[in-house]
C-alpha positions in Angstrom: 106.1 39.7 96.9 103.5 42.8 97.5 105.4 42.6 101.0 108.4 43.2 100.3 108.1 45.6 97.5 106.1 47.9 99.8 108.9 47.2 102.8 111.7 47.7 99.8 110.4 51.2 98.3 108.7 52.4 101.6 111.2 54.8 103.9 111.2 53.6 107.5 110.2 57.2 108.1 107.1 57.0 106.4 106.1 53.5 107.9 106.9 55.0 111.5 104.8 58.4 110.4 102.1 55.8 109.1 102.0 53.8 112.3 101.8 57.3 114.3 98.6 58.3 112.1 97.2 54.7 112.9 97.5 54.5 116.3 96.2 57.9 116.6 93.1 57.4 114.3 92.6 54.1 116.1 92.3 55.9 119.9 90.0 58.5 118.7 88.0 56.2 117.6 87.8 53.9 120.3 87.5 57.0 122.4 84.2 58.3 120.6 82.6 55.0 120.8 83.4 54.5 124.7 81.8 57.9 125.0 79.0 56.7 122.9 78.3 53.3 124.5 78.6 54.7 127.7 76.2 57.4 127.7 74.0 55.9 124.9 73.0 52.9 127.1 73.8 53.8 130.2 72.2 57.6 130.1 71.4 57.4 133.6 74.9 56.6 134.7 77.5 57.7 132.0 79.7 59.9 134.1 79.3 57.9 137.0 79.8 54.4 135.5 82.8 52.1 136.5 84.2 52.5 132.9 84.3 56.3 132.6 86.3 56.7 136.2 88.5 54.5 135.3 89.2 56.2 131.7 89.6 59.8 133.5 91.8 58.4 135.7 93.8 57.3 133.2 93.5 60.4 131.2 94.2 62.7 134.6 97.4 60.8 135.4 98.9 61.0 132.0 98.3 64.4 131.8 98.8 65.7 135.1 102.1 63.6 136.0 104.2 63.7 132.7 106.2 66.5 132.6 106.9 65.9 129.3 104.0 66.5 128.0 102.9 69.6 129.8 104.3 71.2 132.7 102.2 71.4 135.4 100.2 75.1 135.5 99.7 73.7 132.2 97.9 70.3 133.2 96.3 72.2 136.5 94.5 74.6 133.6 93.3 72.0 131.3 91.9 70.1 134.7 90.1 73.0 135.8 88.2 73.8 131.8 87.8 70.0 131.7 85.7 70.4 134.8 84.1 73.1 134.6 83.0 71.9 131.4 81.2 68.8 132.2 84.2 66.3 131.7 85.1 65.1 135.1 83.3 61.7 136.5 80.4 61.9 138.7 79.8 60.5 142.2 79.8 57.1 142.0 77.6 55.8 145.3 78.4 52.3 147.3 76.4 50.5 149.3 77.4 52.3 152.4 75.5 55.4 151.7 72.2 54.2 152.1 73.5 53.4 155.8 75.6 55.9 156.8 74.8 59.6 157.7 77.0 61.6 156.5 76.2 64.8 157.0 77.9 67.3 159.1 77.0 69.9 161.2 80.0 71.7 162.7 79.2 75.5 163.6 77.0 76.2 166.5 76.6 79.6 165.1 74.9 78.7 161.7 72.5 75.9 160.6 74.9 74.8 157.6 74.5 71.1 156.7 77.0 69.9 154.9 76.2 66.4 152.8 79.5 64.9 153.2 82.4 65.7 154.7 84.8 65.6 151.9 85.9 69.1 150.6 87.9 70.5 148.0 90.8 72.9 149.5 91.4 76.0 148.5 93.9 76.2 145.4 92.4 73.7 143.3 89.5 76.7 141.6 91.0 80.0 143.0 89.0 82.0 140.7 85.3 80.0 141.3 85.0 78.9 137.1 84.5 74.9 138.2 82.4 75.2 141.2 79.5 73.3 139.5 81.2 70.6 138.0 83.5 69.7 141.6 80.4 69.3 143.3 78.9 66.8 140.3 82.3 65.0 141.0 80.9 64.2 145.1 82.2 67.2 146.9 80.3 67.9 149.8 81.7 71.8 149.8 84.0 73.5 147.7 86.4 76.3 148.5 87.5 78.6 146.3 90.5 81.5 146.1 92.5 82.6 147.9 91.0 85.6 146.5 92.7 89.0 146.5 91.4 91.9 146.4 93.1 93.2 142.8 94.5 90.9 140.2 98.2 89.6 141.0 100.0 87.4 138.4 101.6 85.7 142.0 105.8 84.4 141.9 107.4 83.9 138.5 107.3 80.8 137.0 108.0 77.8 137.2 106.8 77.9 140.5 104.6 74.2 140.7 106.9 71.4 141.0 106.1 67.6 141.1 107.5 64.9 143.4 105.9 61.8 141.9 108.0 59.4 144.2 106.4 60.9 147.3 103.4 61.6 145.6 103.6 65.2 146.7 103.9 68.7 145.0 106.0 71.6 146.4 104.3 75.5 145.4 105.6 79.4 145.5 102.4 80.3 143.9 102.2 83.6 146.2 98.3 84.1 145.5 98.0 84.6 141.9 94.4 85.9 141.5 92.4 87.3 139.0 91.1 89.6 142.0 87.9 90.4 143.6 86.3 91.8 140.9 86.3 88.8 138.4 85.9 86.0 141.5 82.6 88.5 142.0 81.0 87.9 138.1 81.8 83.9 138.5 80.4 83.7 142.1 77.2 85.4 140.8 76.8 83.4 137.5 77.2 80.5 139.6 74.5 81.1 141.9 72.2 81.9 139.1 69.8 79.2 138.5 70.6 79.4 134.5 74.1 79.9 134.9 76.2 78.7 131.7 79.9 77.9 131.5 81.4 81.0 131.2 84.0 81.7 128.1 87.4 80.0 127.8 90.0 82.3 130.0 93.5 83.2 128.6 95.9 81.4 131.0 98.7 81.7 129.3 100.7 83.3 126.1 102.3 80.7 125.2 100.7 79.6 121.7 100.9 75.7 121.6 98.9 76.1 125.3 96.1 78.8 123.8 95.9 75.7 120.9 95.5 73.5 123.3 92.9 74.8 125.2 90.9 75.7 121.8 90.9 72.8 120.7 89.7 71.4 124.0 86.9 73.9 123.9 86.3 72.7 120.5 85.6 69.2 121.5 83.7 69.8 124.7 81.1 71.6 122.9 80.9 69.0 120.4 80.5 66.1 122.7 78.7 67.8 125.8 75.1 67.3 124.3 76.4 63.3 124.5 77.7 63.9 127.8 74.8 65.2 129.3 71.8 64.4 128.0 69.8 63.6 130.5 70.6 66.3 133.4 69.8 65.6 137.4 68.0 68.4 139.0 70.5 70.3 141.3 69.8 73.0 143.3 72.9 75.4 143.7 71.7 77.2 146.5 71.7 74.5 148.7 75.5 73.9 147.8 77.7 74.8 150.4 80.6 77.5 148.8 83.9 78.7 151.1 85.5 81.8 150.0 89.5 81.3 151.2 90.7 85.4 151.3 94.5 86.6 150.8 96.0 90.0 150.8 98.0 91.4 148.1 101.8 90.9 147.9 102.0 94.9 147.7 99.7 96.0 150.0 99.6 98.8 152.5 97.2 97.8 154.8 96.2 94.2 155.1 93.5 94.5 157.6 91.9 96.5 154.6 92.8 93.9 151.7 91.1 90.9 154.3 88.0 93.0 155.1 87.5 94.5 151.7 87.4 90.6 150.0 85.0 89.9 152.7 82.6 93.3 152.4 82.7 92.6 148.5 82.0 88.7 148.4 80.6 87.3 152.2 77.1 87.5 150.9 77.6 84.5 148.1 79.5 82.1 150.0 78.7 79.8 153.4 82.1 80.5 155.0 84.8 82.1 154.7 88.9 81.7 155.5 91.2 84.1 156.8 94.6 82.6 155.3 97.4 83.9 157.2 99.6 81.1 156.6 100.9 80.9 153.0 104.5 80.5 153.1 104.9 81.8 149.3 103.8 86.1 150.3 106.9 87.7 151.8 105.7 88.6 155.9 102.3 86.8 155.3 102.9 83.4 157.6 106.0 84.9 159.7 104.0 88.4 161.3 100.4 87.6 160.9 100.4 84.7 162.7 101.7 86.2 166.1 99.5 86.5 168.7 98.7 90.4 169.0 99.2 90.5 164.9 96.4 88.0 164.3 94.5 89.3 167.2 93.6 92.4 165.9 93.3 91.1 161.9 90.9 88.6 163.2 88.7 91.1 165.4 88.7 93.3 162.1 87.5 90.6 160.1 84.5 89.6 162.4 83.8 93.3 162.6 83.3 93.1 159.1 81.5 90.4 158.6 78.7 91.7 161.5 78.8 95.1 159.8 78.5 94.2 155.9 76.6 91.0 156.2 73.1 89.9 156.8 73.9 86.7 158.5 76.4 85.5 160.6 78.3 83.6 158.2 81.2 81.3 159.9 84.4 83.2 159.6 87.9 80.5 160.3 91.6 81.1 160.1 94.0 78.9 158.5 97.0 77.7 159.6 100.6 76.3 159.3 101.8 72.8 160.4 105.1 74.6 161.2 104.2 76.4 164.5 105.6 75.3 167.6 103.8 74.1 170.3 103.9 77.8 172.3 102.8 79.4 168.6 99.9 77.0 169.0 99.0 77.7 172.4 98.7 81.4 171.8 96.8 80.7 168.9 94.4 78.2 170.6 94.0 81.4 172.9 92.9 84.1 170.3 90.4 82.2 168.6 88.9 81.0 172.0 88.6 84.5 173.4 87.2 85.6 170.0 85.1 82.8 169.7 86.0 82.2 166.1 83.9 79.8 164.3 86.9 77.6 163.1 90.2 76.4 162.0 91.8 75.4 159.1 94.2 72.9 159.4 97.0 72.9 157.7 98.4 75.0 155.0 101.8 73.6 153.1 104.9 73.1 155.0 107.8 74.8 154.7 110.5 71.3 156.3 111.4 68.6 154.0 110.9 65.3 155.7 114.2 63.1 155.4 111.7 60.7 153.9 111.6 62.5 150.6 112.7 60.1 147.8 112.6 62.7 145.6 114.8 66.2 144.8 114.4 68.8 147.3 116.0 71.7 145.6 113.1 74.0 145.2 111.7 76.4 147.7 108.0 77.1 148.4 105.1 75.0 150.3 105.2 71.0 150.5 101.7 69.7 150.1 100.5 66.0 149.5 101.5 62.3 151.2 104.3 63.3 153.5 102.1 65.8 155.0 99.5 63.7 156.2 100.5 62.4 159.4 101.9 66.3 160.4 98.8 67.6 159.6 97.1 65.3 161.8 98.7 65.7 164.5 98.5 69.1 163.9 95.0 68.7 164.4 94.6 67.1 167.4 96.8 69.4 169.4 94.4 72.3 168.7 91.7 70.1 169.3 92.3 69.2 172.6 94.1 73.0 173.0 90.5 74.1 172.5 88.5 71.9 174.3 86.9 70.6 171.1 84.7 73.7 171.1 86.5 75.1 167.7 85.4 72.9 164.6 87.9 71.8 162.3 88.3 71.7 158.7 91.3 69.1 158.0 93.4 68.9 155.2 97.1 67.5 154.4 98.1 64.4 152.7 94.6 62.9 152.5 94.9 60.2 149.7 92.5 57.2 151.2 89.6 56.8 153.2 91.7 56.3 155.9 93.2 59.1 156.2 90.7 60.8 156.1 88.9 58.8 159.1 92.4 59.2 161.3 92.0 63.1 160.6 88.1 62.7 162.1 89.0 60.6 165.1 91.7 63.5 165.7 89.3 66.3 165.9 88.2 67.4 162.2 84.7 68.2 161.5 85.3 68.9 157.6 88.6 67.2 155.4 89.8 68.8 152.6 91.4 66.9 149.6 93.6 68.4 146.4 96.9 67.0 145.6 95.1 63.7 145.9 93.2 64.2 142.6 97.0 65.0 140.7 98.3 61.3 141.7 95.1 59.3 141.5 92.3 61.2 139.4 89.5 62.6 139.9 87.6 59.4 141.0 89.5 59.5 144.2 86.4 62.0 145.7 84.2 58.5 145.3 86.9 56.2 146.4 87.8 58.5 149.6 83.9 58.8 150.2 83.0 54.9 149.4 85.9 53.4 152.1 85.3 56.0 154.6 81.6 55.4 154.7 83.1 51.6 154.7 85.5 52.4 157.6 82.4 53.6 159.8 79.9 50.8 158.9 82.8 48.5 159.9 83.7 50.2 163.3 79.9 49.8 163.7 79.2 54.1 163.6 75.9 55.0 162.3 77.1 58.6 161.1 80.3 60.7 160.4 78.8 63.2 163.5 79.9 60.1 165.6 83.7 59.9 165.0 84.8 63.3 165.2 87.4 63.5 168.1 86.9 59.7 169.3 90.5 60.1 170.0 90.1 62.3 172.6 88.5 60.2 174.9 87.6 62.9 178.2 86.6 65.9 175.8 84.5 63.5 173.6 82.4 61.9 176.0 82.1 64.9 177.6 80.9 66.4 174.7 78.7 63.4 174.0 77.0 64.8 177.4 76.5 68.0 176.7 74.8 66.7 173.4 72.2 64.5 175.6 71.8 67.4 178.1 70.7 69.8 175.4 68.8 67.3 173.9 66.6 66.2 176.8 66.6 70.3 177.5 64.9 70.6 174.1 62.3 67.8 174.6 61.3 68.6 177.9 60.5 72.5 176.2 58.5 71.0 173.5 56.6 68.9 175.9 55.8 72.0 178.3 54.4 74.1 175.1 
């Protein structure tokens, strides 16, 4: 009788509303208590525990893939605060590590070590506000920008589009960039041993998003002290920062913008990018990457760099996955005759594969799964253009550990992930890492050193001889002293 009374006199509107408030109440309590008996008994582990991957990944892919919810510059910003506030998993380590070396040393030029070779590409922090928190996710290097020298608000939106059936993204960002003067504070208050988590930027004017992100703010603070109670020692300086420079849109000289980035912010990063190859800044990819054009930008650059810095810090160039086969010879022979420290490969693409499951009616740079394979081969027809004596930083489409491997075996020194972490989460850095490190043990390598152009079977072993030559060289000095 209660039963139906309450069913006769209550609206259906009211039981739907009182469902809503349930179901809601319910989850955020369920959340706080997962966050609680996670970190409470498992303090040593919390943001690296099975559980709390699995719920970010959940939480990532609901936010990041439903346009519906928020559109995607929108679910971009709230991954970037959620990071560089402490939210994102940590490393999660396998077996594997404890037998595999994984670190990488890929410029002859400087004694950079980098712990793994798994990177985050340029794009994913352009301003430098998550650095931190992308390494505590397993990055073995981070690069951040591009940078320009003064602020640009970049193409008018929307210009991010998702393609969730190819699991790629399409761009016509055009360098938006707070500019060289803000990237400057956050690379400085990163590489300050008490740095804190700088203030809450304003992305956007739209109110529900500044509401958003408040409240977000709001709830970090509250929970971090749960989140991190018991901190690991890290030491930043040891973490290995690339700086990814652009030139403004309106610019009147852009050997100035590229040198001026450079002269302002070489001495707080390891390496840095010359992008010539965005396909979103009107004349950037189509005249700067001719031969004479990138020539003389290039030799400007290095200038630079000798003249404004105190060491010689590795200066690359990074490419399209467009250029024909005589674009890439004439490229393989500026950066050999400048003896540039290294290559970037690739930037977007421009073609739309007749693979594409999904709509292909907006313009800008194609990033994610059906760039893999072009990037890769991309890669090893510089690498064996150059000999193998320009390292490469690989990136394109890199989703698995395998990918990753068949980008190795193909001539890449570094890899590169970011439209990855939209479709899987940011777990995928420890899933990438755990089955590469898998993919070696099983192919019976000792170390990732080992793998890098095993494709190229002449240049390899020959480099494999050089390697023993020097090494012998070395011994036989030490012996003599």
């Amino acid at each position: 009788r209660a039963f139906l009374l309450f069913y006769i006199f209550v609206s259906p509107t009211m039981l739907r509303n009182l469902r809503s408030k349930v179901i809601q109440s319910v989850t955020a309590g369920v959340s706080v208590v997962a966050l609680a008996e996670v970190t409470t008994h498992l303090p040593s582990q919390g943001r690296s525990s099975d559980i709390y991957h699995e719920a970010c990944d959940f939480a990532t892919r609901q936010i990041l893939q439903n346009n519906w919810l928020f559109t995607e510059e929108q679910a971009h910003t709230i991954a970037i605060q959620a990071i560089q506030y402490g939210w994102a998993p940590k490393y999660r380590t396998s077996p594997a590590d404890y037998a595999m070396d994984t670190k990488v040393r890929p410029f002859s030029s400087s004694d950079l070590t980098f712990s793994s070779p798994i990177g985050a590409a340029a794009g994913l922090d352009k301003d430098g506000v998550a650095i931190s928190g992308l390494f505590e996710m397993g990055f073995g290097f981070v690069e951040i920008g591009a940078v320009t020298p003064l602020p640009q608000p970049g193409n008018p939106y929307p210009r991010i589009f998702r393609l969730a059936e190819d699991r790629a993204i399409i761009n016509r960002c055009g360098f938006n960039s707070k500019g060289v003067d803000a990237v400057l504070l956050n690379l400085q208050a990163f590489r300050s041993p008490d740095a804190r988590p700088s203030s809450s930027p304003t992305f956007t004017s739209n109110e529900r998003m500044k509401m958003i992100l408040h409240e977000l703010e709001k709830l970090m603070a509250d929970f971090k002290r749960l989140l991190l109670t018991k901190k690991t020692s890290t030491n930043k300086q040891s973490w290995i920062v690339g700086l990814n420079v652009g030139r403004n849109k309106e610019t009147a000289d852009e050997i100035q913008d590229y040198t001026l980035v450079i002269r302002k912010l070489g001495t707080l990063v390891d390496y840095i990018v010359i992008n010539v190859s965005s396909p979103n800044t009107p004349g950037l990819r189509d005249q700067l990457q001719r031969k004479e054009a990138l020539a003389n930008l290039l030799a400007a650059c290095i200038q630079e760099r000798d003249a404004s810095l105190n060491k010689k810090t590795p200066l690359l160039v990074k490419i399209s996955p467009d250029l024909t086969e005589e674009e890439m010879e004439d490229l393989a022979q500026v950066v050999t005759s400048l003896h540039l420290d290294g290559l970037v490969i690739s930037n977007t693409t421009t073609t739309r594969p007749s693979t594409l499951l999904s709509s292909q009616n907006q313009s800008g740079g194609l990033s994610g799964a059906p760039l893999c394979q072009k990037s890769t081969e991309c890669i090893r027809t510089m690498y064996a253009l150059t000999k193998g004596t320009i390292p490469i930083i690989g990136v394109g489409g890199v989703f698995t550990g395998q990918d990753a491997y068949d980008k190795l075996r193909a001539g890449a020194s570094l890899i590169q992930i970011y439209t990855a972490l939209t479709y899987e989460g940011p777990g995928v850095v420890s899933r990438i890492r755990n089955e590469l490190n898998d993919l070696l043990h099983t192919d019976g390598h000792k170390s990732v050193q080992d793998v890098i152009g095993l494709d190229h079977e002449i240049i390899y072993w020959s480099k494999k001889k050089e390697q023993l030559l020097q090494k012998r060289e070395i011994e036989k000095i030490l012996k003599e002293s």
